[in-house]
Phi, psi and omega in degrees: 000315153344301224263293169305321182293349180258348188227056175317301157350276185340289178291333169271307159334290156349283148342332214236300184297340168274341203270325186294295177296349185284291204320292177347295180358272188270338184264321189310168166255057168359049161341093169323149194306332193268345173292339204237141179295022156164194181279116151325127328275044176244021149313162176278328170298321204038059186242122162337322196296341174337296195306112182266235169251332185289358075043273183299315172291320187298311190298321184273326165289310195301321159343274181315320169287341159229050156254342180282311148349269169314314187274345165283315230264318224315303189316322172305315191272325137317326176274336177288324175296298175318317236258005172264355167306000000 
């Protein structure tokens, strides 16, 4: 609870952006990736139907990787910057 109360922003944002990509999701006829001419949406089609799972995890994981990124690393790096000023 600790985690949400400090990263509101985070989680409800998060929240907004996963309800976008699930809804992508569940309306595409979810193709497999090798079917479709590239990665949604810079595909030749630009068609919803694109969007698969491979998709769905890269919109969805990579967030979560680099905001977990940032909160181990971000203070080091913030202090390392400071203490070279």
């Amino acid at each position: 609870m600790k985690f949400v109360n400090e990263n509101k922003w985070f989680v409800a944002s998060f929240l907004v952006w996963l309800f976008i990509h699930l809804t992508l999701f569940l309306i595409s006829n979810g193709e497999p990736y090798y079917r479709n001419e590239g990665f949604w949406p810079f595909n030749r089609k630009l068609d919803i139907d694109a969007y698969d799972y491979v998709e769905l995890f890269v919109y969805v994981v990579f967030p979560l990787l680099i905001f977990s990124i940032y909160k181990l690393v971000g203070k080091d790096i913030i202090s390392t910057i400071d203490e070279n000023k």
